[in-house]
C-alpha positions as CSV (number, residue, x, y, z in Angstrom):
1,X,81.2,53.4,105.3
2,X,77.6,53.1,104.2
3,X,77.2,52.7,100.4
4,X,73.9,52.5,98.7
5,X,73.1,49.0,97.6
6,X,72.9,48.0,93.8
7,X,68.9,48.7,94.0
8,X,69.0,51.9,95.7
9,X,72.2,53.3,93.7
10,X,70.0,52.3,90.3
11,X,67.0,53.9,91.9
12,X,68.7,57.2,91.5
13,X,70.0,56.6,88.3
14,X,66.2,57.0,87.3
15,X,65.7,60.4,88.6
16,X,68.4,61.5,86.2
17,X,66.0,61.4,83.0
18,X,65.8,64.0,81.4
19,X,68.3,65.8,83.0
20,X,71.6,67.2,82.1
21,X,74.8,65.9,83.4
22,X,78.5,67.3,82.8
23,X,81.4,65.0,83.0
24,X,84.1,65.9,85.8
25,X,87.1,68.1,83.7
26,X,85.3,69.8,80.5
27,X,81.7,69.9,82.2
28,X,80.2,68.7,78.8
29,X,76.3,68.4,79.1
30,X,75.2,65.1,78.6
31,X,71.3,64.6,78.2
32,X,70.0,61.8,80.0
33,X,67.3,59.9,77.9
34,X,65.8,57.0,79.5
35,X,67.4,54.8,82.2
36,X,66.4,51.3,81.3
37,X,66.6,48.3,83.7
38,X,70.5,47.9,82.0
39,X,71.4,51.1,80.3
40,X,71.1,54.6,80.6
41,X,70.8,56.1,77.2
42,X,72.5,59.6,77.0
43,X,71.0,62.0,73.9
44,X,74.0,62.1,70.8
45,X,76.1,59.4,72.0
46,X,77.1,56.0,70.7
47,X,78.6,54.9,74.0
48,X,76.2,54.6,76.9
49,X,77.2,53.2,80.0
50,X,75.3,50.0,81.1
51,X,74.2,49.3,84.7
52,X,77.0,46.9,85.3
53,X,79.6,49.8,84.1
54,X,77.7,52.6,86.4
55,X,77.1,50.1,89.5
56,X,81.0,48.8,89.0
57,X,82.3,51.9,88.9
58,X,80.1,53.1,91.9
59,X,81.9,50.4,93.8
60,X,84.9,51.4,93.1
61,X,84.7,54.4,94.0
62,X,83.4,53.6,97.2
63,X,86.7,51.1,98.0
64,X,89.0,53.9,96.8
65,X,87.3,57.3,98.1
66,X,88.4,58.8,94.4
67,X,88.0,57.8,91.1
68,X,90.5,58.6,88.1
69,X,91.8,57.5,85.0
70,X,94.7,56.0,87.3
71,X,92.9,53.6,89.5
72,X,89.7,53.4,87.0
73,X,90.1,50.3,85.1
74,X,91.3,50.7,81.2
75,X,88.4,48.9,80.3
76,X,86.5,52.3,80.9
77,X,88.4,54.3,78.7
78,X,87.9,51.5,75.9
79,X,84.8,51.7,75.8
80,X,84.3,55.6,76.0
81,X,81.7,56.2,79.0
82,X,84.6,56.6,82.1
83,X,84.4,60.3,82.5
84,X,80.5,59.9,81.5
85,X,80.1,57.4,84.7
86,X,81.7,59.8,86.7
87,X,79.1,62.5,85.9
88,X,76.5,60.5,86.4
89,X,77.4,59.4,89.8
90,X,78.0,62.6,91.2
91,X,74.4,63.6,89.4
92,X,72.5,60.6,90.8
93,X,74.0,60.8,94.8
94,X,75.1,64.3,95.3
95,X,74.9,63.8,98.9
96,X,77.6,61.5,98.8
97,X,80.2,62.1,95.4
98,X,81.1,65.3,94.6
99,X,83.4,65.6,90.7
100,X,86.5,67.8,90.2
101,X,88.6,69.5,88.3
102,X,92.2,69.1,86.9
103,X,93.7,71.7,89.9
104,X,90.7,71.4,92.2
105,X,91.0,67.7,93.9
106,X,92.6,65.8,95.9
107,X,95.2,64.4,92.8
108,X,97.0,66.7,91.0
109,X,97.3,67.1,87.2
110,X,93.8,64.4,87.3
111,X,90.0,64.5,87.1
112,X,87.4,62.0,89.1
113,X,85.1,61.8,91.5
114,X,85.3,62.1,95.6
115,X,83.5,60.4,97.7
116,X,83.1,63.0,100.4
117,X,79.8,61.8,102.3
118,X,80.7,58.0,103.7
119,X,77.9,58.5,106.1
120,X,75.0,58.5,103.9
């Protein structure tokens, strides 16, 4: 399995400014600011997820080949920015993570993030 390296992954995170991204179950928009060399700022929200968060949670999903509020740390939920991490993953490699639905994954009666694409 190929996965992008912590440089490469943040890389993409950079292309996201300014664009819209919609978490994995209620598809709320979620403006992408800036993307600083720790942060990425989302427009309206106290909560934004930090590079560690985004690149930890990147790994993750790359170990587990799908991401939800089961195998995803608590420490997410605490501090707000899970489902928002999952969004922008799927935003910032599309070739590689796809996001579903409650009913349209792979785990039923949960939300996340696939990796599909281990080949990138």
């Amino acid at each position: 399995m190929i996965a992008l390296t912590d440089e490469q992954l943040w890389s993409q995170m950079h292309n996201l400014e300014g664009q819209v991204v919609l978490t994995p179950q209620r598809r709320r928009p979620n403006r992408v600011i800036t993307v600083s060399e720790d942060l990425v700022e989302i427009k309206g929200r106290r909560a934004n997820p930090s590079r560690y968060y985004l690149l930890w949670c990147y790994r993750l999903a790359m170990q587990h080949g799908i991401l939800t509020k089961q195998n995803l740390p608590e420490e997410f939920f605490n501090h707000r920015i899970a489902r928002i991490c999952m969004g922008l993953l799927a935003a910032a490699v599309p070739e590689q993570i796809r996001t579903f639905r409650i009913g349209e994954g792979p785990v039923p009666g949960l939300s996340g993030i696939e990796v599909y694409n281990k080949d990138c």
